[in-house]
NUTORKOL-434580 format. One record per residue: x negated, y, z of N, C-alpha, C in turn. Coordinates in steps of 0.2 Angstrom, whole numbers, always signed. Atoms other than C-alpha are relative to their C-alpha. Example, Ala and Ser with C-alpha at 12.3 -4.5 7.8 and 13.67 -1.06 7.14 Angstrom:
REM residues 2
(rec (-4 -6 +0) (-62 -22 +39) (-4 +6 +0)),
(rec (+4 -6 -1) (-68 -5 +36) (+4 +5 +3)),
***
This chain:
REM residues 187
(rec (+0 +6 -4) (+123 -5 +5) (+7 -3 -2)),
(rec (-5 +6 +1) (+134 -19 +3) (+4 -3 +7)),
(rec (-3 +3 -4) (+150 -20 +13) (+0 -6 +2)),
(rec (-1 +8 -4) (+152 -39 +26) (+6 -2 -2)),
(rec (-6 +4 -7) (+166 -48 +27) (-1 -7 +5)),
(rec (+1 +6 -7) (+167 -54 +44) (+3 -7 -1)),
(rec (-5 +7 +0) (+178 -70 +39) (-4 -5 -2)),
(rec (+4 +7 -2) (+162 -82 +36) (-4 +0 +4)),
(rec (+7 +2 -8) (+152 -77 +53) (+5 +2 +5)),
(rec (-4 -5 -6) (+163 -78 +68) (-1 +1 +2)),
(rec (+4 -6 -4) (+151 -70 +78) (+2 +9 -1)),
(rec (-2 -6 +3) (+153 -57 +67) (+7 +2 +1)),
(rec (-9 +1 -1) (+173 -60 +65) (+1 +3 +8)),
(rec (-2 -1 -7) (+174 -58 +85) (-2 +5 +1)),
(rec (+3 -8 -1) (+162 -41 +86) (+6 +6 -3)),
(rec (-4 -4 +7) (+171 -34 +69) (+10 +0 +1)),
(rec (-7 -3 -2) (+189 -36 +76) (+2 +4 +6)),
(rec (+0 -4 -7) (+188 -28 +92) (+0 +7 +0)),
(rec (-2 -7 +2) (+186 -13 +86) (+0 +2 -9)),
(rec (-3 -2 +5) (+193 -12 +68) (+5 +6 +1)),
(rec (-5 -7 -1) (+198 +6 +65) (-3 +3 +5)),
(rec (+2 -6 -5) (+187 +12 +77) (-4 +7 -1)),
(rec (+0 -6 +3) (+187 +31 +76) (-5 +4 +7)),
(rec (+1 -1 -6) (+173 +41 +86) (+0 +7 -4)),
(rec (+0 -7 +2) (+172 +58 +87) (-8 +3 +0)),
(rec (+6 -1 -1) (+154 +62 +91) (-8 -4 -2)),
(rec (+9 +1 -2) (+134 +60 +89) (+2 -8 +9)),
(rec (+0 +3 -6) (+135 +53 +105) (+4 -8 +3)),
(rec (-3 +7 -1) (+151 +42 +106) (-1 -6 -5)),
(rec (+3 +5 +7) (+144 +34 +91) (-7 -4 +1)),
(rec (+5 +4 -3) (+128 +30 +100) (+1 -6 +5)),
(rec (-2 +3 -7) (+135 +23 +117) (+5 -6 -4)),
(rec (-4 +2 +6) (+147 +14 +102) (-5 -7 -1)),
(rec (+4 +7 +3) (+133 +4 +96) (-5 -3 +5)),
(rec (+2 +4 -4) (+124 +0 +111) (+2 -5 +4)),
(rec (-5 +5 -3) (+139 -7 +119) (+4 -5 -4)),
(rec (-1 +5 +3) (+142 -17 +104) (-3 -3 -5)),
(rec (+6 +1 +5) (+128 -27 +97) (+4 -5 -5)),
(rec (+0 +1 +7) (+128 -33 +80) (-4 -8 +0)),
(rec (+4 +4 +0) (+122 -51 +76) (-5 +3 -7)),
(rec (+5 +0 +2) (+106 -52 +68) (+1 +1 -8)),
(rec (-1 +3 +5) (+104 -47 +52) (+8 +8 -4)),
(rec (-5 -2 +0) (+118 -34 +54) (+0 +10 +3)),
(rec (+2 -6 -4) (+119 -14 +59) (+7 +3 -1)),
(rec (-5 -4 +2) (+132 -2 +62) (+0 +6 -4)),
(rec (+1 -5 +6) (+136 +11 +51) (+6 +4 +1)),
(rec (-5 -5 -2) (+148 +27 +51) (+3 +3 -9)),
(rec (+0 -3 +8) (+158 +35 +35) (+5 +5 +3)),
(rec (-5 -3 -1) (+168 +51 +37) (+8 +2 -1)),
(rec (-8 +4 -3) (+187 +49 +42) (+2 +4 -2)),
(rec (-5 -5 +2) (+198 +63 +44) (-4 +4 +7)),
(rec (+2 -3 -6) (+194 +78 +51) (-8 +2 +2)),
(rec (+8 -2 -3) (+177 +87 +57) (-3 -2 +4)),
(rec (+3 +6 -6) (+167 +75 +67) (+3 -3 +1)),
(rec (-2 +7 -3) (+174 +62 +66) (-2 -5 -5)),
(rec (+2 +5 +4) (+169 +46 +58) (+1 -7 +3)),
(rec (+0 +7 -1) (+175 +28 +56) (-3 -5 -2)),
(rec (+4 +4 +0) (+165 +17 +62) (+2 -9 -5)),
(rec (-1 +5 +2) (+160 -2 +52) (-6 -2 +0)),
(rec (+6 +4 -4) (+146 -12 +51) (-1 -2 -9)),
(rec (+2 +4 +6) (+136 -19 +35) (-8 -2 -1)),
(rec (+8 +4 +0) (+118 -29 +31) (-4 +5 +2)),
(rec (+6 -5 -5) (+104 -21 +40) (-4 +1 -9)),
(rec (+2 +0 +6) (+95 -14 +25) (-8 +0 +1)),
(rec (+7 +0 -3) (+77 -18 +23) (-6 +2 +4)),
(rec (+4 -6 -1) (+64 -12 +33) (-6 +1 -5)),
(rec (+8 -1 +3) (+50 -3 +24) (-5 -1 +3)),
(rec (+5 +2 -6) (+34 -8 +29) (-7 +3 -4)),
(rec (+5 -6 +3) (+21 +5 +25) (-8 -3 +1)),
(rec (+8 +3 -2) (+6 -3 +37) (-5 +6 -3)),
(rec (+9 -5 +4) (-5 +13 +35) (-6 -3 +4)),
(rec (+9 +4 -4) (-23 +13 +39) (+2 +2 +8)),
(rec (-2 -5 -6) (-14 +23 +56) (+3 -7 +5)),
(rec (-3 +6 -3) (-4 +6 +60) (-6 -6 -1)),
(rec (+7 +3 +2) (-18 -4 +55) (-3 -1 +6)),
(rec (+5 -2 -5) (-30 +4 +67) (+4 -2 +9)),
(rec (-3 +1 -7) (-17 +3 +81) (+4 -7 +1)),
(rec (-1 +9 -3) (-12 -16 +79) (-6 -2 +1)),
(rec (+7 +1 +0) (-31 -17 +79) (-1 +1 +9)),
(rec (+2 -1 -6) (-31 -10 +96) (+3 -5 +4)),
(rec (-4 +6 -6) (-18 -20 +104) (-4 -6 +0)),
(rec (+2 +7 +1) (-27 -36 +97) (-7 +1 +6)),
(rec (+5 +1 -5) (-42 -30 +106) (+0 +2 +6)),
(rec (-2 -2 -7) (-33 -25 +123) (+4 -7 +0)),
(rec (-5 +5 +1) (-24 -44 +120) (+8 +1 -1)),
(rec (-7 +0 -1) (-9 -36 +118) (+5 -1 -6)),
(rec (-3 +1 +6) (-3 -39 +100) (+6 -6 +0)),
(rec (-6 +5 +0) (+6 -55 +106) (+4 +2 +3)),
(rec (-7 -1 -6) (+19 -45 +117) (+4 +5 -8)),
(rec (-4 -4 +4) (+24 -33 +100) (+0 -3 -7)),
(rec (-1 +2 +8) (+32 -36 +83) (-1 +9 -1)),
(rec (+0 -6 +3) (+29 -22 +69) (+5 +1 -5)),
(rec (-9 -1 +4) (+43 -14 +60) (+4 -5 -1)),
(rec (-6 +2 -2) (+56 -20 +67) (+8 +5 +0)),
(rec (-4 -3 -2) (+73 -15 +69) (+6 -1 +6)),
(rec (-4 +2 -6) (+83 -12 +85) (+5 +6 +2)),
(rec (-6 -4 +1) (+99 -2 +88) (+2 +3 -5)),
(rec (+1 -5 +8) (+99 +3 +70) (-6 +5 -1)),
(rec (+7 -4 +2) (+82 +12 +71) (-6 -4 -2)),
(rec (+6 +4 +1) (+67 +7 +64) (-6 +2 +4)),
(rec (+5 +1 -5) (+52 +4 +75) (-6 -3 -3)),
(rec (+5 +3 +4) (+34 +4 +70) (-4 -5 +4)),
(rec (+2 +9 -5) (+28 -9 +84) (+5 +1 +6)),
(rec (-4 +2 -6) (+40 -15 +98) (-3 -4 +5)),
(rec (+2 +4 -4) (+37 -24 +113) (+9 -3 +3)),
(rec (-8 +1 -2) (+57 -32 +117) (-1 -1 +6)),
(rec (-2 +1 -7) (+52 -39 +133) (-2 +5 +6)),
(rec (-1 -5 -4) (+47 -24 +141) (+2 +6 -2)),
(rec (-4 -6 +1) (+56 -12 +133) (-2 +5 -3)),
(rec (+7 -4 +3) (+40 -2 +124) (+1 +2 -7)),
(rec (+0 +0 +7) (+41 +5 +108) (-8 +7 +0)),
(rec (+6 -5 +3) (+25 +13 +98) (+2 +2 -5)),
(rec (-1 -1 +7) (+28 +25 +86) (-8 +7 -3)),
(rec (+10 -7 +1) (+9 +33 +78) (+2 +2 -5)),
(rec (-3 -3 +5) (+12 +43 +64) (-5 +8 -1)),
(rec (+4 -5 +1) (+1 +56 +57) (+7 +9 -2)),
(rec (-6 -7 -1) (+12 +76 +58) (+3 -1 -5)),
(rec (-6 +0 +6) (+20 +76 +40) (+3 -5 -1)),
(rec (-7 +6 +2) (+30 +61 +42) (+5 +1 +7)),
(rec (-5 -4 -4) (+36 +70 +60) (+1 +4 +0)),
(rec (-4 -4 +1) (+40 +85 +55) (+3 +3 -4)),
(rec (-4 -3 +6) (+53 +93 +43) (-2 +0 -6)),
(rec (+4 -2 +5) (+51 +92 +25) (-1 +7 -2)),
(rec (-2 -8 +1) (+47 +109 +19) (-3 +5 +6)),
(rec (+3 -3 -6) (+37 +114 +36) (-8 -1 +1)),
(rec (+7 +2 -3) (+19 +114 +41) (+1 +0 +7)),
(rec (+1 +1 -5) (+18 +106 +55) (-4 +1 +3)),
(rec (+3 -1 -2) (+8 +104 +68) (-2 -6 +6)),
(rec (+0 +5 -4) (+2 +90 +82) (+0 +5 +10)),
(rec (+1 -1 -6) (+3 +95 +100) (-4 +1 +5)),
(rec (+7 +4 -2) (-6 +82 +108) (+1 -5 -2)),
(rec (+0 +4 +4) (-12 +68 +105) (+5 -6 +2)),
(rec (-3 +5 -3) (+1 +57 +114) (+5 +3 +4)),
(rec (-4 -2 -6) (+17 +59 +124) (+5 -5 -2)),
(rec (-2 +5 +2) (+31 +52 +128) (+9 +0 -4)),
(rec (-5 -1 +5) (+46 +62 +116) (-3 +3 -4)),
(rec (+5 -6 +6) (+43 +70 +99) (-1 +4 +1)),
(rec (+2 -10 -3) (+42 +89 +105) (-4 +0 +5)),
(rec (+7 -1 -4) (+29 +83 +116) (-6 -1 -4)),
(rec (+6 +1 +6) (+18 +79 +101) (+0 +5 -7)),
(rec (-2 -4 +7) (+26 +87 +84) (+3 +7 +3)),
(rec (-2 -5 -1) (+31 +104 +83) (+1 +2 -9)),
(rec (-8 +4 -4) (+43 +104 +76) (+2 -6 -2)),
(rec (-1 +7 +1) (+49 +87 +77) (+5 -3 -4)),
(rec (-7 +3 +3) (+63 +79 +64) (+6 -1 +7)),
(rec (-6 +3 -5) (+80 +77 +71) (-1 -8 -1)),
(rec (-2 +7 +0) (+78 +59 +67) (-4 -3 +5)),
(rec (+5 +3 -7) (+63 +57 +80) (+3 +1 +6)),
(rec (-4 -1 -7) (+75 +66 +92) (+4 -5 +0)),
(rec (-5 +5 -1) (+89 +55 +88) (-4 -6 +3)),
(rec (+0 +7 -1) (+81 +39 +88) (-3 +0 +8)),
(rec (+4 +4 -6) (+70 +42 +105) (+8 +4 +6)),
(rec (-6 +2 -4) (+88 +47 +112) (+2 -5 +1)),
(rec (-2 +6 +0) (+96 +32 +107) (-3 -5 +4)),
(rec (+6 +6 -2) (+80 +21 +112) (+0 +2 +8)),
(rec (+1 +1 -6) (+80 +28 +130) (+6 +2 +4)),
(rec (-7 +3 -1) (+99 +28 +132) (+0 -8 +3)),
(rec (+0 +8 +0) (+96 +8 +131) (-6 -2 +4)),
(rec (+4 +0 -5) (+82 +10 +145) (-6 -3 -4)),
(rec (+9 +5 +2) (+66 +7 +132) (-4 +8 +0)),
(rec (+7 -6 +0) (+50 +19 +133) (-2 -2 -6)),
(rec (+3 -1 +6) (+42 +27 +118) (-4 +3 +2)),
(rec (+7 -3 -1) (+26 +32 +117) (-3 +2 -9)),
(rec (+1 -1 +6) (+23 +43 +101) (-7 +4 -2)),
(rec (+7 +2 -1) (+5 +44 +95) (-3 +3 -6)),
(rec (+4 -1 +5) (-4 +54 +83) (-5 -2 -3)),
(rec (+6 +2 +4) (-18 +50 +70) (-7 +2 +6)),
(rec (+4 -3 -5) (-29 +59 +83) (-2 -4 +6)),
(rec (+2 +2 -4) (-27 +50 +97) (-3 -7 -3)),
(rec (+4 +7 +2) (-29 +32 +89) (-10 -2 -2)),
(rec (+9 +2 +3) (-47 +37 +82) (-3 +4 +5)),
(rec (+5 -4 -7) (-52 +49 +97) (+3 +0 +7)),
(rec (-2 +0 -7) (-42 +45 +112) (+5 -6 +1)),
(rec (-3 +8 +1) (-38 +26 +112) (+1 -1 +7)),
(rec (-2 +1 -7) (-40 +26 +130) (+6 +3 +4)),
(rec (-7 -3 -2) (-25 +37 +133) (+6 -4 -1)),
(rec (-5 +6 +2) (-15 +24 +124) (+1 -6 +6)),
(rec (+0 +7 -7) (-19 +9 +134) (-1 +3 +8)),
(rec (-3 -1 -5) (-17 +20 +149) (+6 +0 +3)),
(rec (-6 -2 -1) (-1 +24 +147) (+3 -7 -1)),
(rec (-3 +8 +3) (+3 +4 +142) (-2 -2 +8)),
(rec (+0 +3 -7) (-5 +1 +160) (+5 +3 +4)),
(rec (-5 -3 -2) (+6 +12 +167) (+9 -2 -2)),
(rec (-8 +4 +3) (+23 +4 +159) (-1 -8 +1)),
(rec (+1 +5 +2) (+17 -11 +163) (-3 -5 -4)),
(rec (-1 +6 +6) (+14 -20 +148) (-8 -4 +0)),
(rec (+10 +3 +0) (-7 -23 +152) (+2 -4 +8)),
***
């Protein structure tokens, strides 16, 4: 990825000098980091190893793009929103807090992430699905990547609900879904 320089966005300019040089120590301070300092549009933050055992300083450079897979899995489940009317409330792969998101909803705070087991769990593991719907990875995958943990950290840090959804549930238990959406709201 290709470093910014702040000096021709002063959005950027004003975020990027506030903390120039800022060193975290943890997983954690690193999160709570880029919550409380958003990024214009277009932009993410990013970490590089500093000095020292856990620590890294913090910078910021282009959001890199997302990939956009659209399986028949996604497919199937913008299909449903469409016909629960709710496709107008979510974009699909999106990125937000530095994560990527396979449908959002921003105004309610909703993320959908469906995903058949070998892209939630570790390379190198036979996974396994749980159930067909919950609302953290280790309630669906077993075992779940650290990146499914991380990100539904992050994500419900910043007060949004996930709802992560197996192959299973979309073709055999579509009602469980848009129950849970009744339930948050968003119906």
């Amino acid at each position: 990825m290709v470093k910014i320089d702040p000096s021709g966005d002063p959005e950027l300019k004003a975020v990027f000098e506030g903390i120039k040089g800022k060193i975290v120590n943890s997983e954690e301070e690193y999160r709570r980091f880029v919550q409380k300092n958003p990024l214009p549009e277009g932009y993410v933050w990013c970490r590089s190893p500093f000095t020292g055992k856990g620590k890294w300083k913090v910078t910021h450079k282009k959001a890199p793009d997302i990939s956009t897979t659209d399986t028949g899995l996604e497919q199937d489940l913008r299909s449903l929103l469409q016909t629960w009317g709710l496709w107008n409330h979510f974009e699909q792969d999106v990125r937000i807090l530095g994560r990527q998101l396979d449908f959002a909803d921003r105004q309610n705070k909703v993320v959908l992430e469906p995903g058949a087991v070998y892209w939630h769990t570790p390379d190198g593991c036979e996974g396994e699905a749980l159930a067909a719907i919950g609302e953290h990875p280790e309630e669906v995958y077993s075992p779940p990547t650290e990146s499914d943990i991380q990100k539904q950290r992050t994500l419900e840090e910043a007060g949004w609900q996930v709802l992560w959804i197996t192959e299973n549930a979309v073709s055999n238990d579509a009602e469980a879904i848009k129950d849970w959406l009744e339930e948050t709201a968003v119906l």
